[in-house]
PDBQT receptor file of N, H, CA, C and O in Angstrom, charges set to zero:
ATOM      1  N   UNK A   1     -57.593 -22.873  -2.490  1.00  0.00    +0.000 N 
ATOM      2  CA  UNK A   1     -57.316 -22.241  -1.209  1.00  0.00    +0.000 C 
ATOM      3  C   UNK A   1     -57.029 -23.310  -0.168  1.00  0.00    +0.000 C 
ATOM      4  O   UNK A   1     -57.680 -24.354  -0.108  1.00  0.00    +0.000 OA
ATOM      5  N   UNK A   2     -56.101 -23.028   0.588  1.00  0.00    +0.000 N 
ATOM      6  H   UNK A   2     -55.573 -22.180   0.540  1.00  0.00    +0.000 HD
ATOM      7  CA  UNK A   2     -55.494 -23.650   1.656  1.00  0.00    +0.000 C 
ATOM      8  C   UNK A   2     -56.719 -24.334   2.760  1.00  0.00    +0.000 C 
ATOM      9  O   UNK A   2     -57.453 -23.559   3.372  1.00  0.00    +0.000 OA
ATOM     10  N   UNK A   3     -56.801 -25.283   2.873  1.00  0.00    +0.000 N 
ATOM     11  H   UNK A   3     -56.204 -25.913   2.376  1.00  0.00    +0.000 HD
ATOM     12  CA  UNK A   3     -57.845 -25.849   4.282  1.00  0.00    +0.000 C 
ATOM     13  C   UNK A   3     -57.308 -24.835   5.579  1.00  0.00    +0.000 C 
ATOM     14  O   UNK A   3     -56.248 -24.215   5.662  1.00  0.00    +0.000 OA
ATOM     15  N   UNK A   4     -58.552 -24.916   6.637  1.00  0.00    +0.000 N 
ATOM     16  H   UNK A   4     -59.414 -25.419   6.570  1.00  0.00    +0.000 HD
ATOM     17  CA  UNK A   4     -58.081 -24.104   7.779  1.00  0.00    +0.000 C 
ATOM     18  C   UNK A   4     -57.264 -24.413   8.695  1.00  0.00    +0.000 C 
ATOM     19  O   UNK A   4     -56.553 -23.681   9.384  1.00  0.00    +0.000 OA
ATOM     20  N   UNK A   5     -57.441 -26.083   8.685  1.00  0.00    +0.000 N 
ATOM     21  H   UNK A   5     -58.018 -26.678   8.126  1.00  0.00    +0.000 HD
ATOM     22  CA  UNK A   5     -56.266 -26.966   9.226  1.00  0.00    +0.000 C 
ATOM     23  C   UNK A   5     -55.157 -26.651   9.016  1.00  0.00    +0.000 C 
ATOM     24  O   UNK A   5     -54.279 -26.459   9.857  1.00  0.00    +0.000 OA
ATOM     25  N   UNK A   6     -55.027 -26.505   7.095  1.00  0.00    +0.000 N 
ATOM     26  H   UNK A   6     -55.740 -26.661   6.411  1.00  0.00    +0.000 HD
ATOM     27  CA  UNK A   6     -53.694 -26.205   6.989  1.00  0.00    +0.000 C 
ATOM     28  C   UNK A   6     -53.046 -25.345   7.059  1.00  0.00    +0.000 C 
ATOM     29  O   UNK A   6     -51.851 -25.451   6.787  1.00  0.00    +0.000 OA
ATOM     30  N   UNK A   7     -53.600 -24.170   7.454  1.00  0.00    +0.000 N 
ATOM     31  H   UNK A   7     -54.572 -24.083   7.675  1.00  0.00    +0.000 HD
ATOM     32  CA  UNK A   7     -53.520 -23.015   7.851  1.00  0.00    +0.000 C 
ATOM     33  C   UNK A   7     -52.958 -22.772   9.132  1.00  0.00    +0.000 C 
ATOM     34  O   UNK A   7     -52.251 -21.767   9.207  1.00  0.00    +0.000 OA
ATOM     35  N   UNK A   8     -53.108 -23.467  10.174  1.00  0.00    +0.000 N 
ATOM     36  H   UNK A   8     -53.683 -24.283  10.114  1.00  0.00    +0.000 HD
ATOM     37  CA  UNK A   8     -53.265 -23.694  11.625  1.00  0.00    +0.000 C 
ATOM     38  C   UNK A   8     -52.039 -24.477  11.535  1.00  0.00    +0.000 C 
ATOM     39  O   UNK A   8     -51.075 -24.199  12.249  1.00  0.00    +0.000 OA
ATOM     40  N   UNK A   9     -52.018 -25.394  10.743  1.00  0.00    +0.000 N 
ATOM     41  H   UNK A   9     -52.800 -25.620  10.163  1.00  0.00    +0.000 HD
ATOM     42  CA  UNK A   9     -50.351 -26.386  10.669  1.00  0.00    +0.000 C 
ATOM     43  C   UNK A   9     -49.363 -25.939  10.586  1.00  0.00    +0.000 C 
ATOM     44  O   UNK A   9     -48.362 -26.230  11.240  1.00  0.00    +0.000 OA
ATOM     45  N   UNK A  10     -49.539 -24.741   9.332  1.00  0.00    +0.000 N 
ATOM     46  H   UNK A  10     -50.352 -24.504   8.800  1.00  0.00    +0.000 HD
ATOM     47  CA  UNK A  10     -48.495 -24.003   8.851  1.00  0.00    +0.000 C 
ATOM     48  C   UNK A  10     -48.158 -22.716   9.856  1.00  0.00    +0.000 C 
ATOM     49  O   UNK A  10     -46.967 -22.527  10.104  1.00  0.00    +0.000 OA
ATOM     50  N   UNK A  11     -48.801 -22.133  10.241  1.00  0.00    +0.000 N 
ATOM     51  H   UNK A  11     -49.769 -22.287  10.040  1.00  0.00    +0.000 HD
ATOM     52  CA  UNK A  11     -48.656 -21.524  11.721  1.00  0.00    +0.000 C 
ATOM     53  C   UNK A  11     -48.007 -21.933  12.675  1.00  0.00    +0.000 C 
ATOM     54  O   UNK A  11     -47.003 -21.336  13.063  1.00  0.00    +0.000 OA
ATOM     55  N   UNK A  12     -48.508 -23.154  13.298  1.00  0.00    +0.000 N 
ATOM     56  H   UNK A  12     -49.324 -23.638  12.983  1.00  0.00    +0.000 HD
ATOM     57  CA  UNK A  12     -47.795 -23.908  14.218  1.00  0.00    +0.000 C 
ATOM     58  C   UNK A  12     -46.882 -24.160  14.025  1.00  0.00    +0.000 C 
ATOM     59  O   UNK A  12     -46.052 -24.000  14.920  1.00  0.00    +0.000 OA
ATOM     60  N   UNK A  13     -46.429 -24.763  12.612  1.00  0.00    +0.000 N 
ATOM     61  H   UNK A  13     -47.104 -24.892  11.885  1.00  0.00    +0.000 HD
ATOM     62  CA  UNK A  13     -45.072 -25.103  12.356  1.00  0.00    +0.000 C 
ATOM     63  C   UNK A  13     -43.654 -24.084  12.479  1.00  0.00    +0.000 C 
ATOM     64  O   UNK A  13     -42.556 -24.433  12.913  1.00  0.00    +0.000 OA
ATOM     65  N   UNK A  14     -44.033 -22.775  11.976  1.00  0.00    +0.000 N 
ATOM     66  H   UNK A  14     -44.925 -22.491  11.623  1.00  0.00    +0.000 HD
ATOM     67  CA  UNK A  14     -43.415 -21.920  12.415  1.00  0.00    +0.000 C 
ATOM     68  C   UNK A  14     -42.938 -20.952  13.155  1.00  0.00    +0.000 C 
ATOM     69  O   UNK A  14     -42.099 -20.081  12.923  1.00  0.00    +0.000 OA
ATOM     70  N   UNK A  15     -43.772 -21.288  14.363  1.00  0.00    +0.000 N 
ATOM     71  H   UNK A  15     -44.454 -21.996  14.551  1.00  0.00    +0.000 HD
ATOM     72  CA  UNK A  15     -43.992 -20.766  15.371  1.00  0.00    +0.000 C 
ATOM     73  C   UNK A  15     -43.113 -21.804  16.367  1.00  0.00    +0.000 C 
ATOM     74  O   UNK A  15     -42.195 -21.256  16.977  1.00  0.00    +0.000 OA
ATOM     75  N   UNK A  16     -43.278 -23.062  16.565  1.00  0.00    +0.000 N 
ATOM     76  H   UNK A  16     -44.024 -23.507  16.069  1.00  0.00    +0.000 HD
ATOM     77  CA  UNK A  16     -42.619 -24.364  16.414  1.00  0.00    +0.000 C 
ATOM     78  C   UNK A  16     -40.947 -24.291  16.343  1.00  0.00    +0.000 C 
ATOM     79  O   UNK A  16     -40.186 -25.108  16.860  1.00  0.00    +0.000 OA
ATOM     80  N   UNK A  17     -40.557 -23.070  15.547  1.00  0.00    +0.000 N 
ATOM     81  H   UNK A  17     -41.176 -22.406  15.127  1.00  0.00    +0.000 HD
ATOM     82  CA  UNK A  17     -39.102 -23.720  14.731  1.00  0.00    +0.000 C 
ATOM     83  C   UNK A  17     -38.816 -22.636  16.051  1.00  0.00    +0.000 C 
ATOM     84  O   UNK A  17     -37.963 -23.073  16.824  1.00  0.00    +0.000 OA
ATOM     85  N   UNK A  18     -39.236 -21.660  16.325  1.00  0.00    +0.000 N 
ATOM     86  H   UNK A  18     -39.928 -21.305  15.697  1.00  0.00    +0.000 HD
ATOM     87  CA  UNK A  18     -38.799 -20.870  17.391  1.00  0.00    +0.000 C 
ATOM     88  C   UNK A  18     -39.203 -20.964  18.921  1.00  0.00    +0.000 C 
ATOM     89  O   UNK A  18     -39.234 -20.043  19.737  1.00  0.00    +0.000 OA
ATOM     90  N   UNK A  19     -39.537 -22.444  19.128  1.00  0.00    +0.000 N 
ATOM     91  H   UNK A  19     -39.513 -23.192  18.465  1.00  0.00    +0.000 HD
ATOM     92  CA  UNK A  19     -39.977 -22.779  20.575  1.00  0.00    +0.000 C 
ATOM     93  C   UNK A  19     -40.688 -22.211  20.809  1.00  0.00    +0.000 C 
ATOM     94  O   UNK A  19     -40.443 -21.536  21.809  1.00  0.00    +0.000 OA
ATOM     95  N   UNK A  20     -42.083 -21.987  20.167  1.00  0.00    +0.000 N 
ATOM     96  H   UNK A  20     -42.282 -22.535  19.356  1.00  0.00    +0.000 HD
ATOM     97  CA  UNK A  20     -43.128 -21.370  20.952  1.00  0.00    +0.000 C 
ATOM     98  C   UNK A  20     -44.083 -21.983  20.090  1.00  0.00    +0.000 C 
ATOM     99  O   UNK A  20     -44.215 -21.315  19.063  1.00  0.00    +0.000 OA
ATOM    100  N   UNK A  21     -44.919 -23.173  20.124  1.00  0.00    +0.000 N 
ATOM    101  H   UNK A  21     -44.813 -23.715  20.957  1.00  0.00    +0.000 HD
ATOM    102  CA  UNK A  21     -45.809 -23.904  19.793  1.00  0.00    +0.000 C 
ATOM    103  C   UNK A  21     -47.327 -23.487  20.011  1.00  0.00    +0.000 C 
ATOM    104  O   UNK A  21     -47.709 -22.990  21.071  1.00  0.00    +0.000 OA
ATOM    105  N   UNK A  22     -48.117 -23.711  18.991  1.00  0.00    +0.000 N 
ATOM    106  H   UNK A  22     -47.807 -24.114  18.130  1.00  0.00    +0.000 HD
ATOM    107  CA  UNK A  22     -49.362 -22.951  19.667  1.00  0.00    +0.000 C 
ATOM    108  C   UNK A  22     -49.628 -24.033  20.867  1.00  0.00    +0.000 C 
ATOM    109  O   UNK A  22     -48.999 -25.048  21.164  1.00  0.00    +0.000 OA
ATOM    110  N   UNK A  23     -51.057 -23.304  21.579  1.00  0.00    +0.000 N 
ATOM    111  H   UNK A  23     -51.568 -22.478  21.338  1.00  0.00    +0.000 HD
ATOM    112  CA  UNK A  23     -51.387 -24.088  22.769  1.00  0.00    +0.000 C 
ATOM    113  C   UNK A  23     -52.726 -24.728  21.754  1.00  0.00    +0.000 C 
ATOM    114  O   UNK A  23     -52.606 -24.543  20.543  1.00  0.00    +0.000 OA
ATOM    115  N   UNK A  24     -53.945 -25.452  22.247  1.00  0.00    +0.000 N 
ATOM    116  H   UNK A  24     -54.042 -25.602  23.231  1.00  0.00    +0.000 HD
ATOM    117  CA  UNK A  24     -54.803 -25.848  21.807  1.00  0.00    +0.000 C 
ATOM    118  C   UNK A  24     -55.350 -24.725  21.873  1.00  0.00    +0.000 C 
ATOM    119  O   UNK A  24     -55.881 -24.483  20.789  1.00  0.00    +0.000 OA
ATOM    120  N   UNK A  25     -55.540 -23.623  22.859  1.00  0.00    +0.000 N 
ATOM    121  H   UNK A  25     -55.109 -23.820  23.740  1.00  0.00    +0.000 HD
ATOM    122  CA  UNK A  25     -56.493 -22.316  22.749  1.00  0.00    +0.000 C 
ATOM    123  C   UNK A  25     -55.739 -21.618  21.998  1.00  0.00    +0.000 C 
ATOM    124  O   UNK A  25     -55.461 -20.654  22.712  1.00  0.00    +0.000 OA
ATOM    125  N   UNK A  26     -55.390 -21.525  21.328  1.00  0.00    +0.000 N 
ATOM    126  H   UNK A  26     -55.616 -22.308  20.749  1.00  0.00    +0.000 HD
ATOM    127  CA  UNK A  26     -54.579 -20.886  20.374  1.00  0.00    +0.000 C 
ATOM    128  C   UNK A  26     -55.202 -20.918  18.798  1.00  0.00    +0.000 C 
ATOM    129  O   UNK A  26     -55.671 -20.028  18.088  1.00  0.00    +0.000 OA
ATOM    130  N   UNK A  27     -54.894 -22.959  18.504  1.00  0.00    +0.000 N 
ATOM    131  H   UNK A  27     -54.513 -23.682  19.081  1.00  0.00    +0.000 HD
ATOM    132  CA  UNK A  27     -55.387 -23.178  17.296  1.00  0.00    +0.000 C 
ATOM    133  C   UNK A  27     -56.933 -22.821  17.674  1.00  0.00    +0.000 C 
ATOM    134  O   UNK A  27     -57.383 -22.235  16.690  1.00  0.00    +0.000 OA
ATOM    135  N   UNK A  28     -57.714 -22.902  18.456  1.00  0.00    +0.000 N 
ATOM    136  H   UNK A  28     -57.349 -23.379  19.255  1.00  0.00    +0.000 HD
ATOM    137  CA  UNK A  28     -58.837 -22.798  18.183  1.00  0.00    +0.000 C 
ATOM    138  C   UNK A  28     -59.154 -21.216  18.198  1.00  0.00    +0.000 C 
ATOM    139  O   UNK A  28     -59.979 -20.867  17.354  1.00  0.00    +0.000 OA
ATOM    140  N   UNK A  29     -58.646 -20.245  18.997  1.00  0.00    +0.000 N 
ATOM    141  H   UNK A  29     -57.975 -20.529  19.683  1.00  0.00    +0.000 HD
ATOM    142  CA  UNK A  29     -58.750 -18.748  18.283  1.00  0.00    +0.000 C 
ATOM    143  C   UNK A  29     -58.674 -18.447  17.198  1.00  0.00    +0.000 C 
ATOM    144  O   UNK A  29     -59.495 -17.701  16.664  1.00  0.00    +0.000 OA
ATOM    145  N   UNK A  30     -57.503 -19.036  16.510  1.00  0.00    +0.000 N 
ATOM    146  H   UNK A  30     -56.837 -19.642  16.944  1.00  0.00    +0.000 HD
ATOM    147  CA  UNK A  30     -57.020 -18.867  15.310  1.00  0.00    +0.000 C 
ATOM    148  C   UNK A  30     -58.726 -19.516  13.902  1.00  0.00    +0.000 C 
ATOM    149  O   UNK A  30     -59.385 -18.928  13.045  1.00  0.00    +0.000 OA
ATOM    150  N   UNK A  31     -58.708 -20.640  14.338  1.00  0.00    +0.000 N 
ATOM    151  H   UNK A  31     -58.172 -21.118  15.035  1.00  0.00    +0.000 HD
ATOM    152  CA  UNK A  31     -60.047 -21.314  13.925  1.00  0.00    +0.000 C 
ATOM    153  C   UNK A  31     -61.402 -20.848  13.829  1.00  0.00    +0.000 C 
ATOM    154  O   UNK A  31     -62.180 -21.067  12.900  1.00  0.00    +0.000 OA
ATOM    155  N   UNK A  32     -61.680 -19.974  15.204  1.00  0.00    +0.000 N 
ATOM    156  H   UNK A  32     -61.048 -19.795  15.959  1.00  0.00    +0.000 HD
ATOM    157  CA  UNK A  32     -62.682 -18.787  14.935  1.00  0.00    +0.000 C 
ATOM    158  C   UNK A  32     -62.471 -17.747  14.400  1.00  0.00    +0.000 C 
ATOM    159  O   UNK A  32     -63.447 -17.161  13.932  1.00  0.00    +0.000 OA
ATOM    160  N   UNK A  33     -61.263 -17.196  14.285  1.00  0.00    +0.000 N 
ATOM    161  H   UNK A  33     -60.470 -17.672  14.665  1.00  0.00    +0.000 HD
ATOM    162  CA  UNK A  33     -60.686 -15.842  13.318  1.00  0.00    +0.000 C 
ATOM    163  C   UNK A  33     -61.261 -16.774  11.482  1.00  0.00    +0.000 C 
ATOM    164  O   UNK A  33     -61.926 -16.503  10.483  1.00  0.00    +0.000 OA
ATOM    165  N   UNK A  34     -60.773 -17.451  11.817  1.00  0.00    +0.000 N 
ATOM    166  H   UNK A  34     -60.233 -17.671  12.629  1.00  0.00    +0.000 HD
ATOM    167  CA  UNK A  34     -61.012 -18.068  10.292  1.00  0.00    +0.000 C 
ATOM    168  C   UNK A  34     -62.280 -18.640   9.853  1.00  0.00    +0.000 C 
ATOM    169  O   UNK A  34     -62.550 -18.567   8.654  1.00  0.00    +0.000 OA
ATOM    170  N   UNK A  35     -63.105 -19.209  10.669  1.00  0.00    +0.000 N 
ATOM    171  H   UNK A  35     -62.886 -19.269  11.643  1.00  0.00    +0.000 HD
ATOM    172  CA  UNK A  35     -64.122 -18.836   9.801  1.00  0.00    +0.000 C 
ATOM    173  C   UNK A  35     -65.381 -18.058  10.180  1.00  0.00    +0.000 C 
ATOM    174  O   UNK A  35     -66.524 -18.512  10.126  1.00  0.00    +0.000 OA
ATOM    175  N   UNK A  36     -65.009 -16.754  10.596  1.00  0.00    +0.000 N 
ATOM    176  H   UNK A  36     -64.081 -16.385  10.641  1.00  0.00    +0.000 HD
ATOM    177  CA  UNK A  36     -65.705 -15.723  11.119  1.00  0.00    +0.000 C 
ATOM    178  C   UNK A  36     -66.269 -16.085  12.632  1.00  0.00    +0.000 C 
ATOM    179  O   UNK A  36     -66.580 -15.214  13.444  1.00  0.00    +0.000 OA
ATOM    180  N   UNK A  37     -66.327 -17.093  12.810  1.00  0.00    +0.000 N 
ATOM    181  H   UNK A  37     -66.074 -17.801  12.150  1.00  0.00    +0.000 HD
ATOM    182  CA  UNK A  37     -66.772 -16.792  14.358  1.00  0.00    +0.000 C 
ATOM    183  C   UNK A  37     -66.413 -15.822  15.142  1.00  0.00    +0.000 C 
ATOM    184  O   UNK A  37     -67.256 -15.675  16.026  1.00  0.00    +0.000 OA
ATOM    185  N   UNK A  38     -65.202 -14.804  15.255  1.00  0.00    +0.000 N 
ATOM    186  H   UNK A  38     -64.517 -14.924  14.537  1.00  0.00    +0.000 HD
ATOM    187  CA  UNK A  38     -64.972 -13.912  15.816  1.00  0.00    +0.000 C 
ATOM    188  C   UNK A  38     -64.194 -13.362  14.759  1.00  0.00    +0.000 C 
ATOM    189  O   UNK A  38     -63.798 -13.930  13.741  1.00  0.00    +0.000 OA
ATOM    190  N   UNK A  39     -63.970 -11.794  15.247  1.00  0.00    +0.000 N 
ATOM    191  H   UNK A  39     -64.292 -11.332  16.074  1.00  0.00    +0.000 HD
ATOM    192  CA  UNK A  39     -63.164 -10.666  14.343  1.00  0.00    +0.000 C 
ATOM    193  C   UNK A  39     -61.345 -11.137  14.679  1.00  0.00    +0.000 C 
ATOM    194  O   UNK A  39     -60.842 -11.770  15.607  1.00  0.00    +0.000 OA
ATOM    195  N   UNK A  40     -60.709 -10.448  13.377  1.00  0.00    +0.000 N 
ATOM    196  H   UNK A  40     -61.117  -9.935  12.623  1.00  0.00    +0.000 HD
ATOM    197  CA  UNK A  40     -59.222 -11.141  13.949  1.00  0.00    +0.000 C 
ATOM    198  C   UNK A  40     -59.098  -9.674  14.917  1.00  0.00    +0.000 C 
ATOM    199  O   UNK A  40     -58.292  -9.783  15.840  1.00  0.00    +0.000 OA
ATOM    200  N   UNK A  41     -59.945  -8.058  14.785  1.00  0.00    +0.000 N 
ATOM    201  H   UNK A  41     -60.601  -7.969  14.034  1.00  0.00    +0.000 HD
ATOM    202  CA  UNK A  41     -59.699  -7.348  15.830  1.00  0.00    +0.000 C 
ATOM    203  C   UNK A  41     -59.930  -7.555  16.919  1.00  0.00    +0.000 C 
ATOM    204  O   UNK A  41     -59.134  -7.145  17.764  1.00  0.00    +0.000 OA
ATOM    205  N   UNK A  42     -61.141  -8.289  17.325  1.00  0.00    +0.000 N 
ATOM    206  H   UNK A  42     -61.787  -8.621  16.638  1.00  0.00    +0.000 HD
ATOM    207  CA  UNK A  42     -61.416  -8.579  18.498  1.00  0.00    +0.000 C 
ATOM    208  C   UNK A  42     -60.571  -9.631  19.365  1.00  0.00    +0.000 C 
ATOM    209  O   UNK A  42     -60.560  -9.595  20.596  1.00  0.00    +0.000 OA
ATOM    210  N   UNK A  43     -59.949 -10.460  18.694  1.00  0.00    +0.000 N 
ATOM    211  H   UNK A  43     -59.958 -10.490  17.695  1.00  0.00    +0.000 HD
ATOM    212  CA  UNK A  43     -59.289 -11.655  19.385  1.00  0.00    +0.000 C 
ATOM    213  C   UNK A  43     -57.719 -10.996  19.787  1.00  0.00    +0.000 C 
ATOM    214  O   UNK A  43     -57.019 -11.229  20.772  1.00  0.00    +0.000 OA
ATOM    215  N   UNK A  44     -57.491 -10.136  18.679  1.00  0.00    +0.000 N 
ATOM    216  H   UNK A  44     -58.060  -9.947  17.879  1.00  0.00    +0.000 HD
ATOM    217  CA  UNK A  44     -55.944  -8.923  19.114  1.00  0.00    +0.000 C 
ATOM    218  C   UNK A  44     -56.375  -7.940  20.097  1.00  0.00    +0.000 C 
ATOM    219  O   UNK A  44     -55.510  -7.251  20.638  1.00  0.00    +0.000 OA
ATOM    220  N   UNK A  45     -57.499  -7.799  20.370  1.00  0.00    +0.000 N 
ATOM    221  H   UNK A  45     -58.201  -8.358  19.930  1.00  0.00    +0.000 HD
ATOM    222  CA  UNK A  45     -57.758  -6.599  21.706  1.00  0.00    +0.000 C 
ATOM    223  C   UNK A  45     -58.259  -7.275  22.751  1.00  0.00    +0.000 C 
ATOM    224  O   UNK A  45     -58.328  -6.676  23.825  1.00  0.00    +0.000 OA
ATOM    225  N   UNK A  46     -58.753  -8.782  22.654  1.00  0.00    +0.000 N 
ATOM    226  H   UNK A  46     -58.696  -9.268  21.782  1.00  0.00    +0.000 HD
ATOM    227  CA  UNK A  46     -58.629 -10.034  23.977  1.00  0.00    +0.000 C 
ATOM    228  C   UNK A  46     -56.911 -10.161  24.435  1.00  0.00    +0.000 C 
ATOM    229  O   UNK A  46     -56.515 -10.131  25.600  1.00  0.00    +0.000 OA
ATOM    230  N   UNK A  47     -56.024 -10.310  23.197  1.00  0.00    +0.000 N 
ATOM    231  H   UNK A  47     -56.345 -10.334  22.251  1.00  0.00    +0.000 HD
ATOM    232  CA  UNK A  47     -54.930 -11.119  23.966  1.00  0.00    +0.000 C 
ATOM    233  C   UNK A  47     -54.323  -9.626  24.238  1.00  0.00    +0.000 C 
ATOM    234  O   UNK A  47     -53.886  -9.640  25.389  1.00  0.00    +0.000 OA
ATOM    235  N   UNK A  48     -54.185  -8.747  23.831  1.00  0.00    +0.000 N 
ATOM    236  H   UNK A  48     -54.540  -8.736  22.896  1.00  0.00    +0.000 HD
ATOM    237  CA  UNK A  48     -53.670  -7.673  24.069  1.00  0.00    +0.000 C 
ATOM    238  C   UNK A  48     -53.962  -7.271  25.711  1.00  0.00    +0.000 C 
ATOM    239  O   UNK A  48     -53.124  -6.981  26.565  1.00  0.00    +0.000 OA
ATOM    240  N   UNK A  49     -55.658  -7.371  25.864  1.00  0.00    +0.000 N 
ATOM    241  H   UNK A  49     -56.339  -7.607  25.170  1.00  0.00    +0.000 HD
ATOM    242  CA  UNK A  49     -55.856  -6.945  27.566  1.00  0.00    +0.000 C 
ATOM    243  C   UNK A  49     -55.380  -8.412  28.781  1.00  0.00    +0.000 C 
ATOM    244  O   UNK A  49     -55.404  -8.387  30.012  1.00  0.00    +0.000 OA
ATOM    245  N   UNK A  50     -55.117  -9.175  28.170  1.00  0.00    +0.000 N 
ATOM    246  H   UNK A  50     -55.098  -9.196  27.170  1.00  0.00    +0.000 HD
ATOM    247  CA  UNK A  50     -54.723 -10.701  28.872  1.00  0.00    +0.000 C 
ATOM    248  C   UNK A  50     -53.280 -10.416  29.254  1.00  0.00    +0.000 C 
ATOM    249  O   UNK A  50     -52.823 -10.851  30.311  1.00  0.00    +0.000 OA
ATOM    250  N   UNK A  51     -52.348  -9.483  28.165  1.00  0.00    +0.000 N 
ATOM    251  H   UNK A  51     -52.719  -9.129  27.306  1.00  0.00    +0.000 HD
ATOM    252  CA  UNK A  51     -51.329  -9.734  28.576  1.00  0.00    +0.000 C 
ATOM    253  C   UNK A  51     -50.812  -8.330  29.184  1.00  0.00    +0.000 C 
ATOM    254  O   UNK A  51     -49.717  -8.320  29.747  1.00  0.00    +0.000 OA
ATOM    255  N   UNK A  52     -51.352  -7.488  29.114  1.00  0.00    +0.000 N 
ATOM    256  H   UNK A  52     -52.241  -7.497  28.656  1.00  0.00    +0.000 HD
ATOM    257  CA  UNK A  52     -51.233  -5.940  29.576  1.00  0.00    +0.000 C 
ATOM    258  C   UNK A  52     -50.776  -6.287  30.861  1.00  0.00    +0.000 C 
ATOM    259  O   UNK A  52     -51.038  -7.484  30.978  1.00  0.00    +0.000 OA
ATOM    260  N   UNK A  53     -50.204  -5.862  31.942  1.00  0.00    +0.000 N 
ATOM    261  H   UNK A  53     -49.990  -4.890  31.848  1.00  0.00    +0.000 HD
ATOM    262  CA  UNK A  53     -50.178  -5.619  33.062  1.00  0.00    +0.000 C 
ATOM    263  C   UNK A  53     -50.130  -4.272  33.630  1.00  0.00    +0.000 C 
ATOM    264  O   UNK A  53     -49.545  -3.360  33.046  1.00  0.00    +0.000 OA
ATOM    265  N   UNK A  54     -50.787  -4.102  34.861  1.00  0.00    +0.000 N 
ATOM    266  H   UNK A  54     -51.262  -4.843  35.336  1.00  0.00    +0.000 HD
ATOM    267  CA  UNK A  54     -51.515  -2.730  35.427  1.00  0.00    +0.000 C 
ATOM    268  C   UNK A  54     -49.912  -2.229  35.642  1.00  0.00    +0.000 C 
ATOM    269  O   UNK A  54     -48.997  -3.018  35.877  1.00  0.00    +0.000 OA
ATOM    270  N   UNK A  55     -49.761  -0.854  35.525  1.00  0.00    +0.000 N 
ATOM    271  H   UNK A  55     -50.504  -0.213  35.335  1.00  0.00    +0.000 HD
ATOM    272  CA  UNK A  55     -49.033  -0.525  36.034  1.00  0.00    +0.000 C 
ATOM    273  C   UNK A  55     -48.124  -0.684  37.366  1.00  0.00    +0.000 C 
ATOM    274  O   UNK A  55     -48.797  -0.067  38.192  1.00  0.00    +0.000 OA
ATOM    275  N   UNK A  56     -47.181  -1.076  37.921  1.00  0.00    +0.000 N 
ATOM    276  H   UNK A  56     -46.634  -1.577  37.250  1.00  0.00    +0.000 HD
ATOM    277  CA  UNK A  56     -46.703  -1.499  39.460  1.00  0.00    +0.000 C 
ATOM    278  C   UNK A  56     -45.990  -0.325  39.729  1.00  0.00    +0.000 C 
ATOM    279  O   UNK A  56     -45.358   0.458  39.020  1.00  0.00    +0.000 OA
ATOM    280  N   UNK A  57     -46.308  -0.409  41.234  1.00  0.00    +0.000 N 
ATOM    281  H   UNK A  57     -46.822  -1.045  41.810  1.00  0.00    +0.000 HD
ATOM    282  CA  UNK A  57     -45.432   1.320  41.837  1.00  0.00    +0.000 C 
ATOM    283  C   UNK A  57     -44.061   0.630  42.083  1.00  0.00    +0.000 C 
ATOM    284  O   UNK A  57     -43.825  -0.552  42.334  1.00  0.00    +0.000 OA
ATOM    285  N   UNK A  58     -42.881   2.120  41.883  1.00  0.00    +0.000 N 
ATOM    286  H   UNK A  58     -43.073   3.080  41.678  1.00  0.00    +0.000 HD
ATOM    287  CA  UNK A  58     -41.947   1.589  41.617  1.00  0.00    +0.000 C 
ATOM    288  C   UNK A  58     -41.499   1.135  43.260  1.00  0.00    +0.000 C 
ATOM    289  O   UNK A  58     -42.154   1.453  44.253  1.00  0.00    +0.000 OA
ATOM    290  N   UNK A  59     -40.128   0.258  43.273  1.00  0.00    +0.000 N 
ATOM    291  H   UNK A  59     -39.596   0.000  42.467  1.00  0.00    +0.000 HD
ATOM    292  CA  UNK A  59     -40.102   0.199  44.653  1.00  0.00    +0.000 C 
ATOM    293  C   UNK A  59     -39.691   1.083  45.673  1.00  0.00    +0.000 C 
ATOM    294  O   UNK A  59     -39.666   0.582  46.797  1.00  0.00    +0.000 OA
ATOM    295  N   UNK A  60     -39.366   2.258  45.575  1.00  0.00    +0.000 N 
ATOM    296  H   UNK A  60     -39.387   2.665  44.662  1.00  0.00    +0.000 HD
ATOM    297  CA  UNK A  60     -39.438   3.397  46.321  1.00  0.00    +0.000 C 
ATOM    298  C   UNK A  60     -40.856   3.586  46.768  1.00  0.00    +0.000 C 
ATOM    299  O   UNK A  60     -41.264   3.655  47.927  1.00  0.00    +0.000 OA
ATOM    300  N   UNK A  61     -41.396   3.643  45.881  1.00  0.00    +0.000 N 
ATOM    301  H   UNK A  61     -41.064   3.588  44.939  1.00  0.00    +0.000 HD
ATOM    302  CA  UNK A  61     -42.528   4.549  45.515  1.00  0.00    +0.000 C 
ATOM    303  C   UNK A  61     -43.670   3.730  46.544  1.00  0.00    +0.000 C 
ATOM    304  O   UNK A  61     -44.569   4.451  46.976  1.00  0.00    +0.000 OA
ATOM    305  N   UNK A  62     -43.688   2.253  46.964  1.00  0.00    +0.000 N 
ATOM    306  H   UNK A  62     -42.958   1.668  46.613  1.00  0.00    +0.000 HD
ATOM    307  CA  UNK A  62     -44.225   1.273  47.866  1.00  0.00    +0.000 C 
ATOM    308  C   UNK A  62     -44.350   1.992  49.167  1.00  0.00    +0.000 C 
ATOM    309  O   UNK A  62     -45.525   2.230  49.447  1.00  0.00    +0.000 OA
ATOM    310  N   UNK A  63     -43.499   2.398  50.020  1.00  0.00    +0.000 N 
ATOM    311  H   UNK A  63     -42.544   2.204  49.793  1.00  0.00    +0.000 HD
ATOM    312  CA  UNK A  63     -42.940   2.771  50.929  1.00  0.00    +0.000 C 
ATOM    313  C   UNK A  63     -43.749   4.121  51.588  1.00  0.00    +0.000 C 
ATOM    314  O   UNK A  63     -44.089   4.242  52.765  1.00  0.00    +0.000 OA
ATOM    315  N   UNK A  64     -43.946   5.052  50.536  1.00  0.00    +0.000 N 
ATOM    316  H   UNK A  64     -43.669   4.954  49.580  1.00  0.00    +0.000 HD
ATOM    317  CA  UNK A  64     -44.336   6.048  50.864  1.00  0.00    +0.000 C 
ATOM    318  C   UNK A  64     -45.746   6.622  51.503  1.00  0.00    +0.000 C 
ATOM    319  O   UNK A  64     -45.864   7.819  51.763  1.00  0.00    +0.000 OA
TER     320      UNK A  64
């Protein structure tokens, strides 16, 4: 079985070929997904509410 490093390399690397490199908080999420320190659900329903944005009124809708 693959090291977790190499796991994290091989990730990066392809993530990499499409200009989007992990960050360091990245490999290390990825690093607690792997060896259980956290759930891989829980870390997809962290970045999921990180990147959500609240609904915005439209710009009419400001005005009123």
């Amino acid at each position: 079985m693959k090291s977790i490093d190499d796991k994290i390399n091989r990730v990066n690397a392809t993530m990499s070929m499409e200009n989007m490199p992990l960050t360091n908080a990245n490999k290390q999420q990825l690093r607690d997904c792997l060896t259980g320190k956290t759930s891989f659900k829980a870390a997809k329903e962290y970045l999921i509410e990180k990147h959500t944005r609240a609904p915005q009124a439209k710009s009419h809708e400001r005005y009123l």
